[in-house]
N, C-alpha and C positions, 0 to 999 in steps of 0.2 A: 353855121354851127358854133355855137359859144366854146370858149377854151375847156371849160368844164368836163363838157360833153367830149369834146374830141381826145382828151386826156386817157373816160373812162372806155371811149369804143377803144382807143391802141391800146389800150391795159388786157382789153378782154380778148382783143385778138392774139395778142401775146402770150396771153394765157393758154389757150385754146393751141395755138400751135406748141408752146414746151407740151400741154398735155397730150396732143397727140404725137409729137416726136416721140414721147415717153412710153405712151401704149405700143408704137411702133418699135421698139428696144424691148421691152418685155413678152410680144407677141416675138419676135426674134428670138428672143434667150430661151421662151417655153419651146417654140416653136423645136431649136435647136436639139434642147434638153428632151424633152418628150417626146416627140414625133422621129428626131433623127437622129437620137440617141448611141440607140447599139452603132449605128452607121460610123459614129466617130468613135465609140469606144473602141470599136474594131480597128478602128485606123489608129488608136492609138497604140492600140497591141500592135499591129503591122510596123510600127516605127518604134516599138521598143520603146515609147515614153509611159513615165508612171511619178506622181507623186509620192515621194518614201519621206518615214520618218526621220526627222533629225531631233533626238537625243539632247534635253537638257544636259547642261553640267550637271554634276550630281552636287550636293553642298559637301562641306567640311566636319568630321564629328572632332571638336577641341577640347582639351583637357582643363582645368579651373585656369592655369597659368601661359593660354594659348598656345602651348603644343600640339600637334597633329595627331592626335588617334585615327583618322581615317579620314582617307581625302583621295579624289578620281586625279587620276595620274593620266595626263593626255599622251595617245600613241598612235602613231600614225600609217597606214597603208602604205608604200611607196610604189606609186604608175607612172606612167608616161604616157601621150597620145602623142605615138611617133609621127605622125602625118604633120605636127607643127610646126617644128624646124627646118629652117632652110634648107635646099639641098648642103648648101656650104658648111654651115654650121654641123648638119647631119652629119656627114662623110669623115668632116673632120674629127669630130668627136665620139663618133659612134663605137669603133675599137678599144679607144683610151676606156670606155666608160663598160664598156663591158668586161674589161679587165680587174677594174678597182671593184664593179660589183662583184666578182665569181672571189675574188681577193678578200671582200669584207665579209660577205654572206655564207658563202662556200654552199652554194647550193646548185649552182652551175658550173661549166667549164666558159671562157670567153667567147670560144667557138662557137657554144649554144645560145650565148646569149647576144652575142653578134648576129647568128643567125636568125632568131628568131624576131629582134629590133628592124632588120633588112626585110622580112617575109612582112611582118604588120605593116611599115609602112610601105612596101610594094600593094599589098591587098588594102590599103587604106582602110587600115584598121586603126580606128582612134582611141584606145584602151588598151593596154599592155602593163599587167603588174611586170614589179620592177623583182620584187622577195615576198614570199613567202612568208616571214616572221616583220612583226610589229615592231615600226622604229621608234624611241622616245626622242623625247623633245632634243638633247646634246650631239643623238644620231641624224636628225634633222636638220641640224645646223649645217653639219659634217656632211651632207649625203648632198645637202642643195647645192653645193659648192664643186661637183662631181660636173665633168664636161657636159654639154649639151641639161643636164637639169641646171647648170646657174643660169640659163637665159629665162629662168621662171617658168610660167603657166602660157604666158600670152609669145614669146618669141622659142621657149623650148619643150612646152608642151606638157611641164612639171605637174602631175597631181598629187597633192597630200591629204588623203582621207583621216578625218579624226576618228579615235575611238577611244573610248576612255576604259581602264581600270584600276580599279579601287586597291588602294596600296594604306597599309598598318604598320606605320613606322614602329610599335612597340610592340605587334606580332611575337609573343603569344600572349602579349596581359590583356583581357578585357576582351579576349577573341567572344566567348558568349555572350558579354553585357553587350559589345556593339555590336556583333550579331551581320547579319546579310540580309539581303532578299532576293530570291527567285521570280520570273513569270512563269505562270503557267501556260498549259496548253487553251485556257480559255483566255489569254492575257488579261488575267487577272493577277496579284503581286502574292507572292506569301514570304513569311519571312520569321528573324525572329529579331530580338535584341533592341538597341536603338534603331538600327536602317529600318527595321519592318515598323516600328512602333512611332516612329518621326518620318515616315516614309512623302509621308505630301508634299510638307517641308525641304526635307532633302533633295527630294526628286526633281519638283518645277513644274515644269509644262512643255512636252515638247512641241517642235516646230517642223516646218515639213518642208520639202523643196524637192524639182523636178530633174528624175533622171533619165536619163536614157540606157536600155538594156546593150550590153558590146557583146562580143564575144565569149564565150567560155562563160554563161550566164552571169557575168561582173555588170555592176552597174558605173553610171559614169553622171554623177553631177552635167546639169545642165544650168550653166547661168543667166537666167534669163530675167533676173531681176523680181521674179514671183514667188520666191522663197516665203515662209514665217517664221521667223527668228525664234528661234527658244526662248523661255524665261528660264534662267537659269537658278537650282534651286537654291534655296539657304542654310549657314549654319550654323550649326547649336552645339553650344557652349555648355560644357557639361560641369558637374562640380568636384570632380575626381581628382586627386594630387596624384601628379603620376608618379613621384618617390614613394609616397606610403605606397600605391598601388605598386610597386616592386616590390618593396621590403614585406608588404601581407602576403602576395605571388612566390616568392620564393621560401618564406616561415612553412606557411603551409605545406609548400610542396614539400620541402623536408620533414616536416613531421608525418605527411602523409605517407613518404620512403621508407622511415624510421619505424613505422608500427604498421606496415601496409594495410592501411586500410581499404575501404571500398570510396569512399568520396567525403570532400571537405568543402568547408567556405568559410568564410571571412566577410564581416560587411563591419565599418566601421564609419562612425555620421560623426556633423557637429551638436554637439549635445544643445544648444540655444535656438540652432535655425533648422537640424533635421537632415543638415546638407552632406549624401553619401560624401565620403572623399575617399572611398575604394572598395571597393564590389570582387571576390575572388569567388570561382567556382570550377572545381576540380577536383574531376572522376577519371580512374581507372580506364584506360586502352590500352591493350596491347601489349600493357607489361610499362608503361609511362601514365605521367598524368597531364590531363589536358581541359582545355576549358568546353568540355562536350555537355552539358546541362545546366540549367539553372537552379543549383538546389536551395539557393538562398530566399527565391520570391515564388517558383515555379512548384505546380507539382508534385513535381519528383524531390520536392525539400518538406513536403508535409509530413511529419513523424509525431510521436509521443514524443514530448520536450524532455518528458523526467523530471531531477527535481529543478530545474530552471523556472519551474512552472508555480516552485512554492513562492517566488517572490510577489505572484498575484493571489496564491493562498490569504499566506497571511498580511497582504495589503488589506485583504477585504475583512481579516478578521480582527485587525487592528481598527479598522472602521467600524465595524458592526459592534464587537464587544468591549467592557471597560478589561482591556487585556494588559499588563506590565510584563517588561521583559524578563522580569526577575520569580515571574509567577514558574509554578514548577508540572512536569506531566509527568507520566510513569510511561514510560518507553519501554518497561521489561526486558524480558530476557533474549530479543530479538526475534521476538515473535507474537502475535496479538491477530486471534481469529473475531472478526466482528460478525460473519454468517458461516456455516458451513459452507465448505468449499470455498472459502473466502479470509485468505491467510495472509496478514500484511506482516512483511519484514525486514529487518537492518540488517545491514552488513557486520554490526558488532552490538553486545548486549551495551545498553545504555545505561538500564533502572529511571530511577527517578532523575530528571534533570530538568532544567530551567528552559524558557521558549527561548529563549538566546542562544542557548546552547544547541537545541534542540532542532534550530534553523543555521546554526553551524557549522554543525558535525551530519546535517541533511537527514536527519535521523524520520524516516516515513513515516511509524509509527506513532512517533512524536506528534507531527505536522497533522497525520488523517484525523488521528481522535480529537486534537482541537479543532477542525474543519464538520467533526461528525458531532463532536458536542453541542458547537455554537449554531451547526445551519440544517442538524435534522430533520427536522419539523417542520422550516421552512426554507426546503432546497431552493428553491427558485427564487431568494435572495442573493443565494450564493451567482446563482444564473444570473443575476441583472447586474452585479457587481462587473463580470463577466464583460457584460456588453456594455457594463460605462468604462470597462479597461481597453473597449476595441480591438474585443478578440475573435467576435462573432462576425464579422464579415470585413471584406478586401479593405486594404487602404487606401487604394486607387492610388498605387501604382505607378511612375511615367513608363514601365515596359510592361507592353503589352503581356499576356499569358499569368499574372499573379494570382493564384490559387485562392481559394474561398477558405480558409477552416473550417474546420468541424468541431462543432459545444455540442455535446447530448442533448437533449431536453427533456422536458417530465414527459412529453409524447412520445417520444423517441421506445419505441418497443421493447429497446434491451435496456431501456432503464431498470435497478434495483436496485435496493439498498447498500448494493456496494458499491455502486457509482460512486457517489459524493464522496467518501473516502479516497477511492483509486484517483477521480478525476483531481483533488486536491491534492497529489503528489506527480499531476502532469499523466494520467495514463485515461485510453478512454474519451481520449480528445486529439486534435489534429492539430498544428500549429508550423509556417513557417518562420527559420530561422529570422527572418523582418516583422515579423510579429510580435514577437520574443524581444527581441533590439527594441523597438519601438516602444513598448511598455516599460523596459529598463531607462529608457532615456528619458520617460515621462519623469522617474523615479527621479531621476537627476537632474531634472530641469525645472526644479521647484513644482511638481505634478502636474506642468503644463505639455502634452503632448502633442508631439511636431509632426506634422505627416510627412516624412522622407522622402526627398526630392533629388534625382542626379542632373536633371537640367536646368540650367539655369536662367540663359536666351537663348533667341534665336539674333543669327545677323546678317546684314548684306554687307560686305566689306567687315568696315571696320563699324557701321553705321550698327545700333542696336535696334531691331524690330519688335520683338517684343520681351521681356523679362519675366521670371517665373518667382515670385515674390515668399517666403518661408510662410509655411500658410498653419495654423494649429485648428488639432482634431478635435482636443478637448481644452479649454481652459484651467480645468481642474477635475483631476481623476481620485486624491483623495485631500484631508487634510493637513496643515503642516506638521500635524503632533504625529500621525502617520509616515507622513515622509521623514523625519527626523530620528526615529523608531529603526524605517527602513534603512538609514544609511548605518545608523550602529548595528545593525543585523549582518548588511553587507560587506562593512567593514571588516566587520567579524569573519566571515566567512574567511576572508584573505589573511585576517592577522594569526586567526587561532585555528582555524576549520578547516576544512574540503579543500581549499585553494591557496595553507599556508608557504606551497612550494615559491609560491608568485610576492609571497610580501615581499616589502622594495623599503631600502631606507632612505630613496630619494623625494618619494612620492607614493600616498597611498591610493590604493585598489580599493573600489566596495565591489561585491560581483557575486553571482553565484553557479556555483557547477550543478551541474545533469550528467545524469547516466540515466539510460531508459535499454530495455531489452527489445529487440524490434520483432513484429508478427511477416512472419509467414506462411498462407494458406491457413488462416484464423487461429494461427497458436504460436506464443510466444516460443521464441530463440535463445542459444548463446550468443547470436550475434549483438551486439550492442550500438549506443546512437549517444555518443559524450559531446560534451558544452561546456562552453563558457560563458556570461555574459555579463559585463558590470561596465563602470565607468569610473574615469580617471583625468586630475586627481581627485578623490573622495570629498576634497572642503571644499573647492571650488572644481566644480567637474565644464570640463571643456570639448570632452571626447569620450564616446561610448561606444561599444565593439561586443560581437560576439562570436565566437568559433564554434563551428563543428565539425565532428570529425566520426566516419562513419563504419562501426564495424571494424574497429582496430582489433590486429592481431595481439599486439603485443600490451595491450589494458583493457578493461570496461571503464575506469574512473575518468570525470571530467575533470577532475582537477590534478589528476597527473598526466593526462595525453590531450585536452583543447589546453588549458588554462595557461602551459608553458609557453605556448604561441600567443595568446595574447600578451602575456607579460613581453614575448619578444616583440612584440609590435609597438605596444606602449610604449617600450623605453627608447625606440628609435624614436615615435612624435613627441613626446619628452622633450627628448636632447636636443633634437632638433627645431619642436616650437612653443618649449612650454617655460623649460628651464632658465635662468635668471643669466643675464650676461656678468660673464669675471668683472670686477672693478677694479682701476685702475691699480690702485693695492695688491688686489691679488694676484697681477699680471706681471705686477714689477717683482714678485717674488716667486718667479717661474722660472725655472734653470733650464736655456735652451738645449736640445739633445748637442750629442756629440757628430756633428753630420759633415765626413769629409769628400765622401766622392758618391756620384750613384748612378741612377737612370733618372732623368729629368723631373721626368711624369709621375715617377712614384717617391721622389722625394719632397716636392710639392704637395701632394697628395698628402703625406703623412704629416707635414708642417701644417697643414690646413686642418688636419682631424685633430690634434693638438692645441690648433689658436698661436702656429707661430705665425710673425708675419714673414712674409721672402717676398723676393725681388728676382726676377731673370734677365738678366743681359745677353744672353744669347737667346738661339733658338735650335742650339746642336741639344740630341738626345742626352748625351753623356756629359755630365757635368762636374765642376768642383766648386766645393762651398767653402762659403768662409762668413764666419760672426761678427757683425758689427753693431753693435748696442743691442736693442732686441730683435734683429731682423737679420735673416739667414739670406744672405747673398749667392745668387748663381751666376757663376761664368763658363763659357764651353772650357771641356778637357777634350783639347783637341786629338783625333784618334788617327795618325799617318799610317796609309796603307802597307808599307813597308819597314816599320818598327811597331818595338814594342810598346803597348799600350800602357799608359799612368793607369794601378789600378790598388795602390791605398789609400786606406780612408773607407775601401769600400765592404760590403757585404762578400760573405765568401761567393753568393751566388751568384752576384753578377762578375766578378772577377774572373771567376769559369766561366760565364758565359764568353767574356770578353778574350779571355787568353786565348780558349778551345777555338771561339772563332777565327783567332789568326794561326791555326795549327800547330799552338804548343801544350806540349803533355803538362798536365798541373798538378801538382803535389804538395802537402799541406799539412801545419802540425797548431796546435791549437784553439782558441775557439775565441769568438768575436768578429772584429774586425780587421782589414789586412793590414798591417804596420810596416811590412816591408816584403820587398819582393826580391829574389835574387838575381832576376833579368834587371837593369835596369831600365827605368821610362827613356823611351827613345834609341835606345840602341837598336842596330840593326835586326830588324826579325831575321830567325832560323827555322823553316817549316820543321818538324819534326823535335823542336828543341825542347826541352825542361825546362820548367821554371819551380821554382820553388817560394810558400807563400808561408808567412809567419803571421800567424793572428794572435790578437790578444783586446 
């Protein structure tokens, strides 16, 4: 036989037998699976093993500046499989360690849990919780460390089952924007916010691995090397400044305290890239307010805009017609019927006045008849203007549930000639408060519209997976002679009009208020739906915002009950990232305060809200200052338990604080600061003693 040959017969034998080994392993595994199936699943119910899930990490939700808005917090079961340890190790440890638990946990007596450690591992029972309540990871450390658990898993039998929950370090901002998720009973996920809306992402992929059922239906990891590891999910990086989103969280709250309203929100973006950087939404519970619905994108935030709604009136009518702002209308006497049963009216007699004026002072009358003049004939210009402003359908959103609005149309049934007037003062139409925003920012963004985005990536670690790029709806919604129009309109509105409470001598506002009456059961209310919405500063705008605030008690006007919250929100991003830093000039001619004694944290505190510099040498609470060029020096005022405390220089309030807490009576004549005290610093304390405090 030539080498050829005998090459290809061992090739084929070789073949021939992997492929029948191979038939023989698959006729085995069917064999198994199919034929003998129940046989072993039964056996495997008999010995209490079963593959369970293991639970991805969940990801991370981060704020623009990597802070933790929400992240799974790992927590641990604490067991034991007493049957592990030595008899020695056992006996010796077993007492001690049921003492420190009944001690830590307070859920047992040592007795019982003596007893019960003695009875499992007599019954060779390999599962035994340790508590009842979930330990975190610092309890962990602490609890391993407990007799007979430091000899681990392998010499003492230690089990630590993970279990994760989802922890909101700024718990209650952004509770609805970041939202949750449930399973259902079909395990399937519902949810709301970002977790339900980035849920894949977040989530992973879980992994599974083999338990064995113990006692008391507990199950019991089995390590046998068979496990599938999770992919653990990832996270996203959102575009929210967690400081504005406090300072918009609590404006609001307070104004919604101050006129009890029924519900508010706030959404404020970067006027170039779209990018939310604080999202607020807060309704009515209980007698508090809290972040229970979405009325900003959702919904339950769909209303008649009001007049907010004219700044796309007369965008389009600034397009359409050869319009000047100096041109004049007849707004009458606060009243102007254009159908029977169809009565538009001001809140004050106008007459004849100017469209500048007229878009000002928000005057209805004014606004329908130039909307009813220019686009009677052919309403459904006005409609297309409409749908090149991206009003007519969602913006697609990154949270899930964003509401559709509502445009009338000339099909639309209850269309009639008094649409197009009503609908051009915002009534008659549906809009959420991000709709509204979005067109205002187009305004301000050279008429380029941004579709608003709060996420920005996703990430593993520190590694970036994928990035969400500022993306635009329209490159051009009207033209510059338009836009240019619109801002002295806007302008206006702040300088002289509806929202002159908000002009600012730092920084101009363009912006416009709404007021709208709201329907209940098909008929208009006293209940009311005010706004605000503009952008700032007005020459170069960098940031645009809108308020609303729903069903105030104490106004109907948008520009006396949203507007003053926006202006409070602007002038903290102002100060904080708009406004020009002192020059060195004007810093050298800054006259440091008078600051002799205080509380650490709050004297730093106010040197730093001012632009002084300070230095700390200590790290005691209570300190004394002293000025050295420009820069306020801290050393401790050291506080001996058994005398009296150093407490001039300081504010009367911590002085009391300070005296009352070493139990002397305080008495006091003047006002300012304390100049002198009649105990002196350091003398012996006398509980019950007087001191007497001289300010000035």
């Amino acid at each position: 036989m030539s080498i050829r040959k005998s090459i290809l017969y061992r090739t084929r034998v070789a073949f021939f037998l992997i492929s029948a080994f191979g038939a023989v392993i698959l006729g085995k595994i069917g064999y198994l699976q199919f034929i003998q199936g129940d046989k072993w699943r039964e056996r495997a119910k008999e010995n209490g093993l079963s593959y369970r899930i293991i639970k991805a990490n969940r990801g991370n939700i981060l704020a623009d500046d990597g802070s933790l808005l929400a992240s799974s917090t790992p927590f641990y079961r604490l067991a034991i499989d007493p049957t592990i340890a030595s008899e020695e190790v056992f006996e010796k440890g077993v007492d001690s360690l049921a003492i420190l638990l009944a001690k830590y946990f307070n859920e047992k007596t040592p007795s019982q849990h003596s007893s019960e450690l003695r009875n499992f591992r007599k019954q060779n029972k390999k599962y035994k919780i340790l508590a009842q309540r979930l330990i975190d990871y610092q309890e962990k450390k602490l609890l391993s460390n407990f007799p007979i658990l430091r000899e681990g898993r392998k010499e003492g039998g230690l089990i630590l089952e993970s279990q994760e929950k989802r922890f909101k370090p700024f718990d209650p901002l952004l509770r609805r924007t970041i939202g949750f998720t449930q399973e259902t009973d079909t395990q399937s996920v519902t949810g709301v916010g970002l977790e339900y809306s980035f849920q894949k992402i977040l989530a992973g992929s879980d992994g599974q691995a083999l338990f064995q059922r113990m006692a008391g239906n507990q199950w019991k990891p089995v390590n046998d090397g068979s496990q599938i590891h999770p992919e653990h999910g990832l996270d996203i990086q959102t575009t929210i400044d967690i400081d504005i989103q406090e300072v918009a969280h609590e404006t609001l709250k307070r104004a919604l305290i101050s006129n009890d309203a029924d519900f508010g929100c706030v959404i404020l973006m970067e006027v170039e890239t779209g990018a939310v950087k604080a999202i607020v939404n807060l309704g009515k519970t209980e007698g508090d307010y809290t972040e229970n619905n979405n009325f900003a994108v959702g919904s339950s935030g769909l209303a008649e805009p009001g007049s907010t709604f004219k700044m796309m009136t007369m965008t389009a009518l600034l397009e359409e017609a050869e319009l000047k702002l100096s041109d004049s209308i007849d707004a009458g006497n606060g009243r102007f019927q254009f159908f029977e049963n169809a009565v538009m009216t001001d809140s004050y007699s106008y007459g004849r006045i100017t469209v500048k004026s007229a878009f000002e002072k928000s005057s209805n009358i004014g606004v329908s008849k130039l909307a009813y003049q220019y686009f009677k004939r052919q309403p459904e210009k006005f409609l297309k203007y409409l749908e090149n402003f991206g009003l007519t359908k969602p913006i697609s959103f990154q949270l899930q549930g964003e509401a559709t609005p509502f445009i009338k149309t000339l099909s639309d049934k209850t269309w009639s000639g008094a649409t197009l007037p009503w609908m051009s003062v915002g009534y008659e139409l549906l809009l959420t408060p991000l709709h509204t925003l979005t067109f205002c920012n187009a305004l301000a963004n050279h008429g380029r519209m941004m579709q608003p985005y709060l996420v920005k990536k996703t990430l593993y670690a520190n590694t970036v997976i994928e990035e969400f790029e500022p993306k635009s709806i329209n490159e051009k919604i009207c033209s510059a002679k338009t836009l240019a129009a619109m801002r002295i309109l806007m302008e206006g509105v702040v300088e002289n009009g509806t929202a002159n409470v908000i002009k600012s001598n730092d920084y101009k506002i363009a912006g416009k208020t709404g007021t709208s009456e709201k329907v209940e059961n098909r008929q208009y209310t006293e209940k009311n739906y005010t706004s605000f919405v503009g952008y700032f500063p007005s020459d170069a705008p960098k940031y645009s915002a809108i308020v609303v605030i729903s069903n105030s008690v104490a106004g109907k006007y948008g520009g006396k009950i949203a507007a003053p919250v926006f202006k409070e929100i602007s002038d903290y991003v102002f100060r904080r990232y708009l406004s020009k830093p002192m020059t060195l000039e004007e810093k050298s001619k800054l006259t440091l305060p008078s600051i002799k004694s205080g509380f650490q944290k709050d004297m730093k505190l106010l040197s730093e809200q001012f632009g002084f510099k300070n230095q700390s040498f200590t790290a005691e609470n209570w300190t004394l200052a002293s000025v050295r060029g420009d820069t306020v020096k801290w050393t401790a005022n050291a506080m001996q338990k058994e005398t009296v405390p150093l407490v001039e220089g300081m504010t009367l309030k911590d002085a009391i604080y300070l005296l009352e807490n070493k139990g002397l009576e305080v008495r006091y004549f003047g006002s300012g600061k304390v100049f002198h005290q009649s105990l002196p610093a350091g003398s012996k304390l006398a509980k019950g003693g007087k001191v007497v405090l001289s300010l000035r």
